[in-house]
PDB file of N, CA, C and O in Angstrom, chain B, residues numbered from 101:
ATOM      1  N   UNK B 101      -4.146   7.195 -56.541  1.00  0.00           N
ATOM      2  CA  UNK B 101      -5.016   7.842 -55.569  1.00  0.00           C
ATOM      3  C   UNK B 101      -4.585   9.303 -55.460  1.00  0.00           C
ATOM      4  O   UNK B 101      -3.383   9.564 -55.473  1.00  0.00           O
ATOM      5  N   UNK B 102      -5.602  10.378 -55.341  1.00  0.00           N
ATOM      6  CA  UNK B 102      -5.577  11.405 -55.737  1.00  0.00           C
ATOM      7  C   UNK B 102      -5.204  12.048 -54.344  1.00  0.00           C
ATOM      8  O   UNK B 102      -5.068  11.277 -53.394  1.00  0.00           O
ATOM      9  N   UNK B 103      -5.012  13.529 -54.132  1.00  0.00           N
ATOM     10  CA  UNK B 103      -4.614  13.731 -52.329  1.00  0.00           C
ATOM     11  C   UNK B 103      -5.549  13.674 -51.918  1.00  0.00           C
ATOM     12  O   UNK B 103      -5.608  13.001 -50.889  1.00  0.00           O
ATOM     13  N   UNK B 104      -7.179  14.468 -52.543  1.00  0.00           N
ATOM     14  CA  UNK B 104      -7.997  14.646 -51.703  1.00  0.00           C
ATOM     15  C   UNK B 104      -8.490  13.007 -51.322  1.00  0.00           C
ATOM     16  O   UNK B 104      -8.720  13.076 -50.115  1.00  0.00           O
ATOM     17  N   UNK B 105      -8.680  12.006 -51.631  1.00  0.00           N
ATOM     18  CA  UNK B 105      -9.235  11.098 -51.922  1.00  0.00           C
ATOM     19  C   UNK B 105      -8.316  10.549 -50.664  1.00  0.00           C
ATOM     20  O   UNK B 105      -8.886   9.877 -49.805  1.00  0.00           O
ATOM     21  N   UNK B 106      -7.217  10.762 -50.569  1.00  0.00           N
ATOM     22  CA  UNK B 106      -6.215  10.346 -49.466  1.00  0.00           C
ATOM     23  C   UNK B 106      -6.086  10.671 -47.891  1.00  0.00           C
ATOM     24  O   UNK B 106      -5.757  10.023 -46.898  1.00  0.00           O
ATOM     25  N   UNK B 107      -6.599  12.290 -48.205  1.00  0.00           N
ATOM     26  CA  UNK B 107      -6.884  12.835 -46.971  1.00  0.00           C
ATOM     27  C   UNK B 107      -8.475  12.513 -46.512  1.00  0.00           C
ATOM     28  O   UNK B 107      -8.826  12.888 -45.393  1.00  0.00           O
ATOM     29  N   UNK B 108      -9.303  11.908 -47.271  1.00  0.00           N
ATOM     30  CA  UNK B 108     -10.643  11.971 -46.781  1.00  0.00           C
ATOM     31  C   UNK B 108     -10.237  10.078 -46.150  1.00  0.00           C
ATOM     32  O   UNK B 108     -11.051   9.682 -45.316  1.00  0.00           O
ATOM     33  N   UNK B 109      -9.630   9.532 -46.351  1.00  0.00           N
ATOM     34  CA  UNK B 109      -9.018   8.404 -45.959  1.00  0.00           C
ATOM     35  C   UNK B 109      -8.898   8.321 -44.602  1.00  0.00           C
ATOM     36  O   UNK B 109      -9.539   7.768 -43.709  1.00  0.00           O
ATOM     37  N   UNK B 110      -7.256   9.470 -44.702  1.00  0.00           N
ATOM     38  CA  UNK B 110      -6.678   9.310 -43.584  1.00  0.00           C
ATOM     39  C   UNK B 110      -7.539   9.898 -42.330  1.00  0.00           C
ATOM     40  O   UNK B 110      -7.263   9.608 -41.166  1.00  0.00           O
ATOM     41  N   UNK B 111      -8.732  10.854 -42.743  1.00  0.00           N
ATOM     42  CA  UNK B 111     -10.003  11.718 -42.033  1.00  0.00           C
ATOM     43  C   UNK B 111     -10.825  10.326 -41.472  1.00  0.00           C
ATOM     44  O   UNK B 111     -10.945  10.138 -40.261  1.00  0.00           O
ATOM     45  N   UNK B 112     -11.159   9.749 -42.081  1.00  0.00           N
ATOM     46  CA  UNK B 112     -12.261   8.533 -41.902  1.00  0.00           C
ATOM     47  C   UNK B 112     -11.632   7.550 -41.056  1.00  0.00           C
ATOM     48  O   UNK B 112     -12.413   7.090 -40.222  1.00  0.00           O
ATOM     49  N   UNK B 113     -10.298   7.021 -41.006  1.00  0.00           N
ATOM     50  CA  UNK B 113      -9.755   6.179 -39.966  1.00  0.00           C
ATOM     51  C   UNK B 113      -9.275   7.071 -38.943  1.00  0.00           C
ATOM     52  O   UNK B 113      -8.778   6.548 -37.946  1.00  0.00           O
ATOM     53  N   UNK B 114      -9.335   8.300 -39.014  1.00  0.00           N
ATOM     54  CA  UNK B 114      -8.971   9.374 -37.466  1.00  0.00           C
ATOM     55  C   UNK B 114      -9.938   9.069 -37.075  1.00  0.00           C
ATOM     56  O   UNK B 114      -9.930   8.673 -35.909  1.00  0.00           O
ATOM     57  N   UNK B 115     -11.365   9.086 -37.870  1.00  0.00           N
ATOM     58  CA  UNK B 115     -12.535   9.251 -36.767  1.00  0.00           C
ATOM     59  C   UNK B 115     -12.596   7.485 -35.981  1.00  0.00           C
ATOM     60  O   UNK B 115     -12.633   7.133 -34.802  1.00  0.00           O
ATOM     61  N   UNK B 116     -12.584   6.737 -37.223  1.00  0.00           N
ATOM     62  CA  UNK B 116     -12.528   5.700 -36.597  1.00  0.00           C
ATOM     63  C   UNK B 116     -11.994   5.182 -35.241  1.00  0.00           C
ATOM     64  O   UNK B 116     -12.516   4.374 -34.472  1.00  0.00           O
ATOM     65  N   UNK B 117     -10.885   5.815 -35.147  1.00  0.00           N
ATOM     66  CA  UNK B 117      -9.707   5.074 -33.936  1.00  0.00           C
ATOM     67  C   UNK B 117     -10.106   6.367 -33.118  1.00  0.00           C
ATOM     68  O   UNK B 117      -9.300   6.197 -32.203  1.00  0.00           O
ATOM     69  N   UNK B 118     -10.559   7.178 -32.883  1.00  0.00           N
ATOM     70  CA  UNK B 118     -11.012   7.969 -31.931  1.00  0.00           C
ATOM     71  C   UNK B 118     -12.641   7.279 -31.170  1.00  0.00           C
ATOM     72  O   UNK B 118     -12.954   7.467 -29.995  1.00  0.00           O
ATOM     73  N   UNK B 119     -13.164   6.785 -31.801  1.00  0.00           N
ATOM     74  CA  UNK B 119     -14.255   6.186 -31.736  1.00  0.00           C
ATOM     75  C   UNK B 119     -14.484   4.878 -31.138  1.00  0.00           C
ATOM     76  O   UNK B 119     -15.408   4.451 -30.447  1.00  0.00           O
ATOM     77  N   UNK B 120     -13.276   4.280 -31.631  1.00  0.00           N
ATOM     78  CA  UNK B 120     -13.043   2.942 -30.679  1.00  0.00           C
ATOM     79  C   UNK B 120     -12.334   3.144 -29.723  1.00  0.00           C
ATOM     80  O   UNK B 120     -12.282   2.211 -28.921  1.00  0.00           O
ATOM     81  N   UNK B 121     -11.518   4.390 -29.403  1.00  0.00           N
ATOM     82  CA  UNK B 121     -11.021   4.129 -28.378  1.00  0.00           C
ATOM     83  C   UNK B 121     -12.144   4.864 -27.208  1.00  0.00           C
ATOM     84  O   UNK B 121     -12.053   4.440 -26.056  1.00  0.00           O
ATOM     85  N   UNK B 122     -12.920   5.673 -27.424  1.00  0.00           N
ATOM     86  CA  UNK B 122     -13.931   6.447 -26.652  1.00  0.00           C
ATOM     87  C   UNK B 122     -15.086   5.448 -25.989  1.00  0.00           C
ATOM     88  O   UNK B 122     -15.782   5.700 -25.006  1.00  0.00           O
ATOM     89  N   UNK B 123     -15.095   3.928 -27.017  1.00  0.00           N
ATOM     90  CA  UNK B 123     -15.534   2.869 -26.450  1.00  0.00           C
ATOM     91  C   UNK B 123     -15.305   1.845 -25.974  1.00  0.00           C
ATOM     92  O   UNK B 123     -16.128   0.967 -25.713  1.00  0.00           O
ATOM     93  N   UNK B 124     -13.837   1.815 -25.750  1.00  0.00           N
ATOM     94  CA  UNK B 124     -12.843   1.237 -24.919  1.00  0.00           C
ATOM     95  C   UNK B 124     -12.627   1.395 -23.667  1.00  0.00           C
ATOM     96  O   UNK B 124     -12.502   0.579 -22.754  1.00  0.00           O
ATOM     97  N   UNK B 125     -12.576   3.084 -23.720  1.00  0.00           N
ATOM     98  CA  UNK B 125     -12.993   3.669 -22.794  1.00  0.00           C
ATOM     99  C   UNK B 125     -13.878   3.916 -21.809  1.00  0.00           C
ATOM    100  O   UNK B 125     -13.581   4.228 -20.655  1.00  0.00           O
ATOM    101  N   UNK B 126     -14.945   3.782 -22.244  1.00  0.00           N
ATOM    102  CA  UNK B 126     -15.935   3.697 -21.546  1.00  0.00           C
ATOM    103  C   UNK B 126     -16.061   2.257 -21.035  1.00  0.00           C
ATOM    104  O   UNK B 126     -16.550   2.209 -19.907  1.00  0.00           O
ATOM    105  N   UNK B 127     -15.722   0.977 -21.616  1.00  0.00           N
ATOM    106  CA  UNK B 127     -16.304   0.078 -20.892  1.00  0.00           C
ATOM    107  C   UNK B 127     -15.166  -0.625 -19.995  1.00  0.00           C
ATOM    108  O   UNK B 127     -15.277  -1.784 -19.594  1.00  0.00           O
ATOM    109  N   UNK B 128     -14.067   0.196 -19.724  1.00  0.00           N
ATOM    110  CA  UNK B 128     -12.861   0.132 -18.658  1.00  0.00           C
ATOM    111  C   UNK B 128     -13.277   0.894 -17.259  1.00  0.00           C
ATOM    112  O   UNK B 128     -12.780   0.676 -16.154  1.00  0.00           O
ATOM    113  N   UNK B 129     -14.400   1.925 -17.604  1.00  0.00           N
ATOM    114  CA  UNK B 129     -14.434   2.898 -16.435  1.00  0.00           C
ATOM    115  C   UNK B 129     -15.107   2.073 -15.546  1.00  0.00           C
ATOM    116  O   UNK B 129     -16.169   1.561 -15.901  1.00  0.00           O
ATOM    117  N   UNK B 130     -14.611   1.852 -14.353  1.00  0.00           N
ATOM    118  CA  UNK B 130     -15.074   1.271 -12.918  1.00  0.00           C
ATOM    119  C   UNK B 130     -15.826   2.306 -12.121  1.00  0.00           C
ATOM    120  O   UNK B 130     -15.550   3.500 -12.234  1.00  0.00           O
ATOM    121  N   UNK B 131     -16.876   1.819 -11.228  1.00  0.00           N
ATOM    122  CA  UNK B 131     -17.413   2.856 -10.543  1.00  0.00           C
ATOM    123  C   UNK B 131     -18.654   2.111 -10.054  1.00  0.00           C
ATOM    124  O   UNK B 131     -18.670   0.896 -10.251  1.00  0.00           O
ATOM    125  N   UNK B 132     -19.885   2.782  -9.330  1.00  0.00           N
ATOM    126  CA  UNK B 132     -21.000   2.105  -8.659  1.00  0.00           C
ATOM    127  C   UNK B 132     -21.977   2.617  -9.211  1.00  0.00           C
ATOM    128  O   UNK B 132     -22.151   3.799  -9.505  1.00  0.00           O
ATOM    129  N   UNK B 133     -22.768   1.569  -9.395  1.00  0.00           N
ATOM    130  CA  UNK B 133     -24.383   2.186  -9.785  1.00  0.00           C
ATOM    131  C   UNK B 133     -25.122   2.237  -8.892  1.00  0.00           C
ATOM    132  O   UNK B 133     -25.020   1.522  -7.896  1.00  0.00           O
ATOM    133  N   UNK B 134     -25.971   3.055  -9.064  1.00  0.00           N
ATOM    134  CA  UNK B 134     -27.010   3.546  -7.491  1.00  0.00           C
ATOM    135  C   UNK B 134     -28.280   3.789  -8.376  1.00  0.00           C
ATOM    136  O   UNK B 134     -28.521   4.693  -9.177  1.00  0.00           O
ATOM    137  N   UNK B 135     -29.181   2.465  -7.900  1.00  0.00           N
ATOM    138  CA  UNK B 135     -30.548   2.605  -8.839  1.00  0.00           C
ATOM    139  C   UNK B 135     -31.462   2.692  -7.387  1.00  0.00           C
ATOM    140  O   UNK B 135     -31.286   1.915  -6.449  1.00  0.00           O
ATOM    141  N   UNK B 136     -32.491   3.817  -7.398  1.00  0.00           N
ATOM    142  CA  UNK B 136     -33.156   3.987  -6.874  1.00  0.00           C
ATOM    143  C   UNK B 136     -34.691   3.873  -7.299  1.00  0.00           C
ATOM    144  O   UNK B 136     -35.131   4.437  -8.301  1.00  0.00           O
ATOM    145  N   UNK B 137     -35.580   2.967  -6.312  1.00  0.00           N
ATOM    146  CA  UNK B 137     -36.647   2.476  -7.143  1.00  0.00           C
ATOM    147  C   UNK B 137     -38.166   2.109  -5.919  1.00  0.00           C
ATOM    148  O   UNK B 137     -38.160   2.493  -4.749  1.00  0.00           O
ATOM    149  N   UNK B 138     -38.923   1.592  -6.336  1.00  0.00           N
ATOM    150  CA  UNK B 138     -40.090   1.053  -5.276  1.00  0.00           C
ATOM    151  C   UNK B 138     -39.602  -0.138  -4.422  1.00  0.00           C
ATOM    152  O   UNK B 138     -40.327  -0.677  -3.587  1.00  0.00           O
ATOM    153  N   UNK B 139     -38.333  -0.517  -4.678  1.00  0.00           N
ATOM    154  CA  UNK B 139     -38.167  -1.510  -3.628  1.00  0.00           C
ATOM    155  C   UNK B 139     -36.646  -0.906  -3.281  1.00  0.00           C
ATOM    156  O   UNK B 139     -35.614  -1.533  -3.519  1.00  0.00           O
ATOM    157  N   UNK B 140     -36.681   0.123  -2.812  1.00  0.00           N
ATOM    158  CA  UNK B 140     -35.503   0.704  -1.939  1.00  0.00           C
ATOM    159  C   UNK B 140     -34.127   1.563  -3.154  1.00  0.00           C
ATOM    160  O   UNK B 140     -34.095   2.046  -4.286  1.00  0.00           O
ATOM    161  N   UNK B 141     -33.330   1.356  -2.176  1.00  0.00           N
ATOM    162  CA  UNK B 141     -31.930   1.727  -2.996  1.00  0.00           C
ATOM    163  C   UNK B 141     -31.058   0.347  -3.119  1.00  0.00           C
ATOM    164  O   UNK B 141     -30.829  -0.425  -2.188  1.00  0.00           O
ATOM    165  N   UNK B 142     -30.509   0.174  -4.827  1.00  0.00           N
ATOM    166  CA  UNK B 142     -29.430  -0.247  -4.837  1.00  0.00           C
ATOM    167  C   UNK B 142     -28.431  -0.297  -5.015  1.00  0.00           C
ATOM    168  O   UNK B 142     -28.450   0.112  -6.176  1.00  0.00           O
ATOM    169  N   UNK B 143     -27.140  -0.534  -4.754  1.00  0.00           N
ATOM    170  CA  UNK B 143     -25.812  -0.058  -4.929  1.00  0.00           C
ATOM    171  C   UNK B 143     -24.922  -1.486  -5.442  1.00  0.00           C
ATOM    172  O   UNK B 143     -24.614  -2.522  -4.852  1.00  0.00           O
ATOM    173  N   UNK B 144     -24.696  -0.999  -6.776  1.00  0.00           N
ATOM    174  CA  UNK B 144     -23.405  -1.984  -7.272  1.00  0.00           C
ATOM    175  C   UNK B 144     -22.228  -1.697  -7.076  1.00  0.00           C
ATOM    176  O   UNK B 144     -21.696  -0.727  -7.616  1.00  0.00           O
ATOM    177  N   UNK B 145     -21.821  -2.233  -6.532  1.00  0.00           N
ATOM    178  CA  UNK B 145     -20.391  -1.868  -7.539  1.00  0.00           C
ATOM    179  C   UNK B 145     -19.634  -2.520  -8.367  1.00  0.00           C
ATOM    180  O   UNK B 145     -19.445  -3.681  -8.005  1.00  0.00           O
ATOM    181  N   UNK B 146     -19.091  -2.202  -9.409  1.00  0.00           N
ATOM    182  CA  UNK B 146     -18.017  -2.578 -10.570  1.00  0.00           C
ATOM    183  C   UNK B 146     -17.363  -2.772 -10.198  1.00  0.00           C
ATOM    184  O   UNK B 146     -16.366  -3.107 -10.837  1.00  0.00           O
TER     185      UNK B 146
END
């Protein structure tokens, strides 16, 4: 395996594990939803 061929590697699993963790992330974040609509306001919370 050649370098460039190595670095476009080690490039492609950076993005990877940045990517899963950005969606890890996101589905850890706690917080309330507030849907507002024709039958009033509602408030979740997580």
């Amino acid at each position: 395996m050649n370098r460039t061929s190595l670095l476009i590697l080690i490039a492609v699993l950076a993005v990877c594990a940045v990517g899963a963790g950005y969606l890890y992330y996101q589905e850890r974040q706690s917080g309330i939803d507030i849907e507002i609509n024709e039958h009033g306001v509602t408030i979740d919370g997580n």
